[in-house]
LOGU-159808 format. One record per residue: x, y, z of N, C-alpha, C in turn; residue in three letters. Coordinates in pm, whole numbers, plus 32768, in hexadecimal, padded with zeros to 4 digits. Each point is the difference from the previous one (the first is absolute). Layout:
! residues N
XYZXYZXYZALA
...
This chain:
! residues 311
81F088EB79BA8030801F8087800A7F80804FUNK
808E7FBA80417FE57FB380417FDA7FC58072UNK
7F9A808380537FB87FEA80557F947FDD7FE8UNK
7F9880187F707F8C7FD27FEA80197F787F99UNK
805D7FC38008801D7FA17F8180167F708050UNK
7FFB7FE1808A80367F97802D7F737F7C8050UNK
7F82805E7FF87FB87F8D80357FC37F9A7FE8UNK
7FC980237F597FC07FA67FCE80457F977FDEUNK
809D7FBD8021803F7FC77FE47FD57FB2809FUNK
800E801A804C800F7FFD80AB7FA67FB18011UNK
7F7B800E7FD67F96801780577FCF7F627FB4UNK
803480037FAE7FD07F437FE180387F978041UNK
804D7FF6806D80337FCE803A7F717FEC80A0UNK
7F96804D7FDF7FB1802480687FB17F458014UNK
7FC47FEB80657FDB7F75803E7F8280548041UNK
80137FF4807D7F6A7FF6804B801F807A8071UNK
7F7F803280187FF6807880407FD87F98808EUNK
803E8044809080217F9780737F94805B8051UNK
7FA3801880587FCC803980707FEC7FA08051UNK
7FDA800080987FE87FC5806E7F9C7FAA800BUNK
80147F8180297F877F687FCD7F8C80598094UNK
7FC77FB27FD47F7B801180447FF57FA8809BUNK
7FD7802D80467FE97FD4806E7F7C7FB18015UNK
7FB0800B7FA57F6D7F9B7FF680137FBC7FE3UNK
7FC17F6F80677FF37F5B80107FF57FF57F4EUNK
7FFD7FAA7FE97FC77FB37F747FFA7F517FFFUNK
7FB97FAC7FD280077F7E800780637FD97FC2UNK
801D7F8F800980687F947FDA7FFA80247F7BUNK
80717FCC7FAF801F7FFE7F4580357F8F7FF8UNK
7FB47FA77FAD80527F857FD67FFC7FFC7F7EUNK
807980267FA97FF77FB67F7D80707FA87FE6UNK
7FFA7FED7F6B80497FA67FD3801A801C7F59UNK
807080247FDF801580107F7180997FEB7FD5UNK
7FF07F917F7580A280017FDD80577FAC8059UNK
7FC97FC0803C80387FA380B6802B806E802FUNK
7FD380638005800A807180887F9F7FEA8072UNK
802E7FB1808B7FB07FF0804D801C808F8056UNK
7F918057800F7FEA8061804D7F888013806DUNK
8032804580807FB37FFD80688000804E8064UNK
7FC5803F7FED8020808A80767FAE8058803CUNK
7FFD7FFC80957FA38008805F802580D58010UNK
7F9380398006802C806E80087F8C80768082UNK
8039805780367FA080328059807580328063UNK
7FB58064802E80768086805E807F80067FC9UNK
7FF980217F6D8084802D7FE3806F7FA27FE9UNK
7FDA7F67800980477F5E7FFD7FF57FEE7F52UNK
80647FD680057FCD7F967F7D80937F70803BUNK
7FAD7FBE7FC3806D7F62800F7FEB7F9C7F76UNK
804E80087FA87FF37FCF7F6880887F97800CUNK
7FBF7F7D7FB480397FAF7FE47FE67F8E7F5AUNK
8070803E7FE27FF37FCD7F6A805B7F997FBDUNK
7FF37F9C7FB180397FA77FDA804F80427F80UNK
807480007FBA8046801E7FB3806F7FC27FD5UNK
7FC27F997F9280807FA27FC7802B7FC58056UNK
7FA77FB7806C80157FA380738037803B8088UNK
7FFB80AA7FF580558025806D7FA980198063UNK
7FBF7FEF80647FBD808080448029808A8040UNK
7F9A80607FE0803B8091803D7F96800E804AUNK
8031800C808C7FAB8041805E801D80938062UNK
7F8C805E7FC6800E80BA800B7FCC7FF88048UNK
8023807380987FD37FF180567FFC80CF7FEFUNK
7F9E803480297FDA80997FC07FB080328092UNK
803A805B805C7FA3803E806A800680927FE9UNK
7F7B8050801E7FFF80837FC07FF38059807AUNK
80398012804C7FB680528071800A80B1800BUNK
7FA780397FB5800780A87FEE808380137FB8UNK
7FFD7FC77FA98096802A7FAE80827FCA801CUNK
7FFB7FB6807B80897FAF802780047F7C7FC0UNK
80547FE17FB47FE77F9E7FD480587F86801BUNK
7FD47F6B8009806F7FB7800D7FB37F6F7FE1UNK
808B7FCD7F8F80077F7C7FAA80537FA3800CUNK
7FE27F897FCF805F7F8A800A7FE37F9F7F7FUNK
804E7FF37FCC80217F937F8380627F978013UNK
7F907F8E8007805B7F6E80077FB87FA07F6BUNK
807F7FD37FE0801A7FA77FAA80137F6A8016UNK
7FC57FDD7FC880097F478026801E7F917F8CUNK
803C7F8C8000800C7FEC7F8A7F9E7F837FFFUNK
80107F887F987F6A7FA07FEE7FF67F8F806EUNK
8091802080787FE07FCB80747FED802F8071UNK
7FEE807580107FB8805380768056805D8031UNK
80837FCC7FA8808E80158084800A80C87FC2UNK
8017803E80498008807E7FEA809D80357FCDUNK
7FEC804A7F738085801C7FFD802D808A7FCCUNK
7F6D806F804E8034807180197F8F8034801EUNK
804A809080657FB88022804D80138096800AUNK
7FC680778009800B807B80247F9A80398038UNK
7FFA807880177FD7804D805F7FF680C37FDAUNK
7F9E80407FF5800280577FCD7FE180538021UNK
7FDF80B0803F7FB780508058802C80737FC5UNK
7F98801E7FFA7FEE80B27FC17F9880718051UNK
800C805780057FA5807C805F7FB080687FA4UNK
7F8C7FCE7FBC7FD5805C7F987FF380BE8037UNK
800D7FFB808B7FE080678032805A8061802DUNK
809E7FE77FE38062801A7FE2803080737FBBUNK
802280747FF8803C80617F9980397FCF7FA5UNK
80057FF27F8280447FE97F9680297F4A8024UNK
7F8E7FC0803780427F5B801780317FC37F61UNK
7FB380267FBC80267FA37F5980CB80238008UNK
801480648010808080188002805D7FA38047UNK
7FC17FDD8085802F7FC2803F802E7F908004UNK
7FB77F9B7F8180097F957FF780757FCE7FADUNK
802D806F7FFE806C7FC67F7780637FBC8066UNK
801D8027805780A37FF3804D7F897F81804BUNK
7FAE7FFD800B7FBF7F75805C80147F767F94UNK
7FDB80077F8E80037FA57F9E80967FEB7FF2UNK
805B806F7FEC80B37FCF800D7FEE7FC3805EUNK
7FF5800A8080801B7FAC80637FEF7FAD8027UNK
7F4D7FC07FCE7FC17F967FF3809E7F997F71UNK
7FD180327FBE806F7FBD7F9F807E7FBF8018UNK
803D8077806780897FF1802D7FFE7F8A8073UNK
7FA2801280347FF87F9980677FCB7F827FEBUNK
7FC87FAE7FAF7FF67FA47F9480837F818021UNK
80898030801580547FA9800780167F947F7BUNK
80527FA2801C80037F8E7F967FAD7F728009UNK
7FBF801D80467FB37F64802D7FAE7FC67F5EUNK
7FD9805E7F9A80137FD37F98802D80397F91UNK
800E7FC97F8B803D7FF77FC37FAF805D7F6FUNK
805980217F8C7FCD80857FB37F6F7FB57FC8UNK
80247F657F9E7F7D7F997FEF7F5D80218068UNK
80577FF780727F7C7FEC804A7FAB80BF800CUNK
807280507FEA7FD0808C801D7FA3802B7F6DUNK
80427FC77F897FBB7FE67F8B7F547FE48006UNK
802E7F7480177F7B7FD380297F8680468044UNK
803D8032807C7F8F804380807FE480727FA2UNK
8043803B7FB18001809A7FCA7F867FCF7FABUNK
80127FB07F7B7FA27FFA7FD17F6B7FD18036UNK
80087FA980777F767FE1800A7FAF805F806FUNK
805F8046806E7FE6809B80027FA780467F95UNK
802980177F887F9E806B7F8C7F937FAC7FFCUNK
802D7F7C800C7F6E7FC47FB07FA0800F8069UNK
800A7FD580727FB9802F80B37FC480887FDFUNK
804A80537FE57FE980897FE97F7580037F8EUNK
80117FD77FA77FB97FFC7FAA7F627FC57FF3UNK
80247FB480707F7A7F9980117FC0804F806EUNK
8043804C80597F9D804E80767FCC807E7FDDUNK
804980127F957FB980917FBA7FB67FFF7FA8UNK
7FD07F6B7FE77F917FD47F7A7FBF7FD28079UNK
7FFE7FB280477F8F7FC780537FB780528070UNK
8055806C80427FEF807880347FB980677FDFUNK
7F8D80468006800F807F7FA47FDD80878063UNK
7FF180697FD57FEE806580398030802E8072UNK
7FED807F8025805780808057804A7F8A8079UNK
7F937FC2802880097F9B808A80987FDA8019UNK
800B7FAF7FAF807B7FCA7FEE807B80357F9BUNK
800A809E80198069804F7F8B80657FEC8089UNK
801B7FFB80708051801B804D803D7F518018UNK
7FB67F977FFA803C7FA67FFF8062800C7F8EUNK
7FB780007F76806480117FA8807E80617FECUNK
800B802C80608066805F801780A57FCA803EUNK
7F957FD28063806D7FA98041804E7F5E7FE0UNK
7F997FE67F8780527F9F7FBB807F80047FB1UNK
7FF480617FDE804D804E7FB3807F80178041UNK
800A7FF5806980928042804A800C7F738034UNK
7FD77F647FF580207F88801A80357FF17F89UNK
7FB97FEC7F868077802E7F88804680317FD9UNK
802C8086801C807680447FE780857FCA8047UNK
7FD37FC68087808F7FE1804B801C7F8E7FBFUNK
7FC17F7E7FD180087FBD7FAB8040800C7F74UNK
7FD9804A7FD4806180477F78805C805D8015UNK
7FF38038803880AA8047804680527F70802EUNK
80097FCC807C803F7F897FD0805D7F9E7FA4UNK
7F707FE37FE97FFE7F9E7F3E80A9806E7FB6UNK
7F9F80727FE18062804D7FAD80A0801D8035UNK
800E800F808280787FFF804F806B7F6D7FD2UNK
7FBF7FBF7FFA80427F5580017FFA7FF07F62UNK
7FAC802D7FA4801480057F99808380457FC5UNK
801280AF802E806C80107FAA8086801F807DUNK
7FDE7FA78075807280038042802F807E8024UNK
7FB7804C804F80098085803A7F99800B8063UNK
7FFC806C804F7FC0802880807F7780217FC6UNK
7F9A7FF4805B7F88800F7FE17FF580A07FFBUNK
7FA880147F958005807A7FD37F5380257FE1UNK
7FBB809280077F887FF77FC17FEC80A57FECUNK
7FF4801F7FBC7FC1807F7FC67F777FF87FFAUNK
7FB38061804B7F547FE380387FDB80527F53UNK
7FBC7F827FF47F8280367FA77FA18083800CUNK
801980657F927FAE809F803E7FA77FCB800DUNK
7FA77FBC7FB57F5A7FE680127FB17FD6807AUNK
807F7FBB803E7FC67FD5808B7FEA80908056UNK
8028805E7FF87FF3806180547F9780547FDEUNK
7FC77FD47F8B7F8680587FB07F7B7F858000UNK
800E7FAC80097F937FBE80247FE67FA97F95UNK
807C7FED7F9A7FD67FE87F62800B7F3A800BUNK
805B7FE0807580087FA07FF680647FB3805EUNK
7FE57F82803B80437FB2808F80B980538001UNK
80237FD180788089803E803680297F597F8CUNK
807280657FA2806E7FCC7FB580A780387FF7UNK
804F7F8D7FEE8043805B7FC2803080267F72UNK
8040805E7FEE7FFD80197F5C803C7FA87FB1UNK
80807FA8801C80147F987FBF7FC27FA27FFDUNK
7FB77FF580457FA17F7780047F937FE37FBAUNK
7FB8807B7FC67FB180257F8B80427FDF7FA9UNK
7FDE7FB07F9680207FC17F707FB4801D7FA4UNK
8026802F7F967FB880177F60801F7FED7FA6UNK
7FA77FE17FAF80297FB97F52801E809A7FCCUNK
808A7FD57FB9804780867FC47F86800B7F90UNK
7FD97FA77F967FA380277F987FA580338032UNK
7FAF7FD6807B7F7F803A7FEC7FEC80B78044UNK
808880108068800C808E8008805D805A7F52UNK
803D7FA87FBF801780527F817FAD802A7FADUNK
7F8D7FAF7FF97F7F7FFE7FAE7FA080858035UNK
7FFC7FEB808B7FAC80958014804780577FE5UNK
808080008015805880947FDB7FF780147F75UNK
80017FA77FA0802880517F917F3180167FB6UNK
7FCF7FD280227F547FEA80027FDF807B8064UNK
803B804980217FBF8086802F808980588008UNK
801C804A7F65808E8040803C801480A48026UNK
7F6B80427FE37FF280798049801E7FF2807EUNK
7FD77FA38063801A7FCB808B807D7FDF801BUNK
805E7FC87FA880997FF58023805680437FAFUNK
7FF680957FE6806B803D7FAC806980568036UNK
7FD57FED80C880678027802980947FBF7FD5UNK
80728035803A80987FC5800A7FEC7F5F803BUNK
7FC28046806680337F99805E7FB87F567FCCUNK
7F6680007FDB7FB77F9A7FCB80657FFC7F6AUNK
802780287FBE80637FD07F8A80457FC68005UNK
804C803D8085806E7F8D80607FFA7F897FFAUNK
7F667FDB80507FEC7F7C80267FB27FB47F77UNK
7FDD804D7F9C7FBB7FC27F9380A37FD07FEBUNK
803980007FB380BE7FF27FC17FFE7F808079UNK
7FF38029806E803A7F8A805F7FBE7F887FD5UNK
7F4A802B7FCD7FC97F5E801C801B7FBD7F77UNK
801C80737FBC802A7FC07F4C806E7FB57FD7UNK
80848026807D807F7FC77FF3801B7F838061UNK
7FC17FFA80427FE57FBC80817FF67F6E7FA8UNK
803E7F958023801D7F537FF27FBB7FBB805EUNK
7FDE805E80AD7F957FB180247F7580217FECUNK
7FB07F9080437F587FF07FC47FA68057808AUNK
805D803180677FBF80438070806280588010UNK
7FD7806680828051805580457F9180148064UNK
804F805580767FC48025806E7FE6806A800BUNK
7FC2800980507F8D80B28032807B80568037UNK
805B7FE1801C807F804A8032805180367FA0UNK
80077FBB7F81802C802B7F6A7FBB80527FF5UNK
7F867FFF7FDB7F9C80707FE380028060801BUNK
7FE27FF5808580068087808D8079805F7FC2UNK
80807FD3800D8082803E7FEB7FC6805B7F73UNK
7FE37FDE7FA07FFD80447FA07FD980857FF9UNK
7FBD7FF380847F9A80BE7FF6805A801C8087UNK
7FFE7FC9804D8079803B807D802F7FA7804AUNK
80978054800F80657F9780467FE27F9A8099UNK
80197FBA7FF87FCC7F9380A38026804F8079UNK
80838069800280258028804D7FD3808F8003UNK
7FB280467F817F92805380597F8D7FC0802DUNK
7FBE7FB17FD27F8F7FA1801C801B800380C4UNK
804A7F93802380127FE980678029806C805EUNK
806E806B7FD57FFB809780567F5B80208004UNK
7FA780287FB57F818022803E7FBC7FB2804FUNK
80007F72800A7FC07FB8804D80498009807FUNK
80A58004802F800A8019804B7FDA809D8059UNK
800280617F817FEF808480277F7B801D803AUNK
7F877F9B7FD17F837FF980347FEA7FC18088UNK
804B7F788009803D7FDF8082801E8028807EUNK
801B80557FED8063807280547FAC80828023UNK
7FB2802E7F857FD7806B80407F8B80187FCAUNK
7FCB7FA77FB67F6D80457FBE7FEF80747F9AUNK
808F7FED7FE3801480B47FB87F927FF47F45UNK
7FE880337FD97F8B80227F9D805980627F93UNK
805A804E80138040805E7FF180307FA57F6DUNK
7FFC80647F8480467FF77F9E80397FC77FC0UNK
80AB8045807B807F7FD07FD980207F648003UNK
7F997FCB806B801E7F7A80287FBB7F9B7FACUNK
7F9180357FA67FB37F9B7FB18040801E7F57UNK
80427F927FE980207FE47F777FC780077FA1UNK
7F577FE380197FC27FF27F707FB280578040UNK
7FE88054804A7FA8807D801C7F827FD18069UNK
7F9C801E803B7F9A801480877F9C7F897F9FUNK
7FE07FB080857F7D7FC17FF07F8180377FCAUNK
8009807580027F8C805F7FB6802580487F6FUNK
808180007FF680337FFD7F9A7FD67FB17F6CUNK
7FE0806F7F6B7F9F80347FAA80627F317FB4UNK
7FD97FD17FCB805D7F667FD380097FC18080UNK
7FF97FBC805780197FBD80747F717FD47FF1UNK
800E7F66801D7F877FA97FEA7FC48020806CUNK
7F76803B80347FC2801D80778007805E8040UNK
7FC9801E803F803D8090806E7FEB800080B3UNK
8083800F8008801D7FA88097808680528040UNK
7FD880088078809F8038806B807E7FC57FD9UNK
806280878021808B7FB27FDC801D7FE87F94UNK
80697FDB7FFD803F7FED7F317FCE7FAF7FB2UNK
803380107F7B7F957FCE7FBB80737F6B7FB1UNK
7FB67F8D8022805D7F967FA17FDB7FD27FA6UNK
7F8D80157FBB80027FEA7F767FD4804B7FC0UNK
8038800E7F927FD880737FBA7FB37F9E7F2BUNK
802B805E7FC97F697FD57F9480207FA47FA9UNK
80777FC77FC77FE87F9F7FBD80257F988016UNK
800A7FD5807E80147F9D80647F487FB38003UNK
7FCA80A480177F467FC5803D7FB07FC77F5CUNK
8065804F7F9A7FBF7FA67F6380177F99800EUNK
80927FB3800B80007F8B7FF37FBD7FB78060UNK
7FD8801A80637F927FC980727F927FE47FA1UNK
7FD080747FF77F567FFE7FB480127F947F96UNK
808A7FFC7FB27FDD7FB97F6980277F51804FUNK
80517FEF806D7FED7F8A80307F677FAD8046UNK
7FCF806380397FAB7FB4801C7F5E80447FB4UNK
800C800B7F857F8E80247FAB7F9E7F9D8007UNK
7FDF7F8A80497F997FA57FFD80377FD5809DUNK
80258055804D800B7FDF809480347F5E803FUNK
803C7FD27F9280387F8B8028809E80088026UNK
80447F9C80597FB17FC2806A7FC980518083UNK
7F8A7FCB80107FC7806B809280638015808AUNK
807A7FB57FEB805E80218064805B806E8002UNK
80217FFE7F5B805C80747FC27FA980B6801CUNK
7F7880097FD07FCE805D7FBF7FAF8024808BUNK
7FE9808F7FD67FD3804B80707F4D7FAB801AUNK
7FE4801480747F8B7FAC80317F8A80707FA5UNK
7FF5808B7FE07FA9802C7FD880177FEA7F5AUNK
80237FC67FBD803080187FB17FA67FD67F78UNK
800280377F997F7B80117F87801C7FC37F7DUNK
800C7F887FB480327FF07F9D801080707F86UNK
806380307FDD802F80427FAE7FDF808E803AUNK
């Protein structure tokens, strides 16, 4: 049935579960690892992090006030001189805000202009993940799930971008389901990358789990396939079309409706749907295998769910 056949595929795509940083003082953090100079003063809901990266500095500026949130990311290069800058604000307290962000990140993107060039959007993109990577290893617990939240949407407008100037078309982003389930930071679906072998390997290494149509589909795809990746947007398509995908998100948008007709892969409480939760359900079951068989030793702690159990 291809309402219970689509999550365990989904759900490996999952990162870090985001709740609201903490409002308790804490002392200073100074480390140092890898020439990662890090430093960040934190208390009422502040954080202010500044990190060295391949000579660049990034300085995060993070205020938490009851769920309102608002950020700033500046970039510097190995002479001080700044050569980018944004600005970011989200309302955790909001009806359906995760929704909201999609058309904020187009716009953030869109408004970007040409002041540089695709090289330099390259660049910021990658040392973006690596930033990312270093505050969620040096960071830990509930405190700071909401900072990490909002990093995440400084990267996406960044890779929306990048990808715009790459294949010479309008910035475009299809929201990652997981972000709306808690599985993992605001993405978009092309922007997720995967080694075609290592999702062919779980498919054919568990094939009670993919004997639907639709996982046969995409097994044939990764077998015939000349490239060494594909995107979470390839994937997605295989169990349902982008343009029901996106009709329910708008249909949730709009009205909160729970109803049936409007959920493609069937209710958040729904018997295959990874979890049980309001509203429709976006991943369904062999989307959440290939999750489990990706991160079977919970590496990397950025990718894999924060509770998460080796094997």
């Amino acid at each position: 049935m291809k309402i219970l056949k689509i999550v365990k595929l989904l759900v490996f795509t999952g990162a870090l579960i985001f709740v609201s940083c903490s409002n308790e003082a804490t002392d200073e953090i100074t480390t140092t690892e890898n020439n990662i100079e890090l430093y960040a003063k934190t208390g009422s809901g502040n954080q202010n992090i500044v990190e060295k990266i391949n000579g660049y500095n990034f300085i995060y500026s993070f205020n938490n006030s009851k769920g309102s949130i608002q950020t700033s990311l500046q970039v510097f290069d190995s002479n001080d001189v700044e050569i980018y800058e944004s600005q970011y604000n989200f309302d955790q307290n909001l009806k359906h805000y995760k929704l909201e962000q999609l058309d904020e990140v187009l716009n953030k993107a869109n408004s970007l202009g040409n002041s540089l060039q695709l090289a330099d959007y390259q660049n910021l993109s990658s040392l973006t993940n690596e930033f990312i990577k270093r505050i969620t290893s040096n960071y830990k617990g509930n405190d700071y799930e909401s900072l990490f939240e909002s990093v995440f949407f400084h990267s996406s407008i960044l890779n929306v971008k990048k990808r715009s100037l790459e294949q010479n078309s309008a910035c475009e982003c299809t929201l990652h389901p997981g972000y709306l389930l808690n599985k993992n930071g605001f993405m978009c679906q092309e922007d997720f990358v995967m080694q075609v072998s290592e999702v062919k390997t779980i498919i054919e290494n568990s094939p009670s789990e993919f004997s639907d149509n639709e996982s046969q589909s995409l097994l044939n795809f990764l077998t015939n396939t000349t490239e060494q990746t594909f995107n979470f947007k390839e994937l997605y398509s295989k169990y349902v079309s982008i343009e029901d995908y996106n009709a329910s998100l708008e249909n949730l948008r709009n009205s909160g409706s729970n109803t049936q007709s409007r959920c493609w892969l069937g209710l958040g409480s729904s018997h295959g749907c990874c979890g049980n939760y309001d509203g429709c359900c976006y991943y369904v079951n062999p989307i959440c295998h290939i999750h489990d068989a990706m991160c079977s030793d919970c590496s990397p702690r950025w990718f894999c769910l924060s509770g998460c159990v080796p094997d």
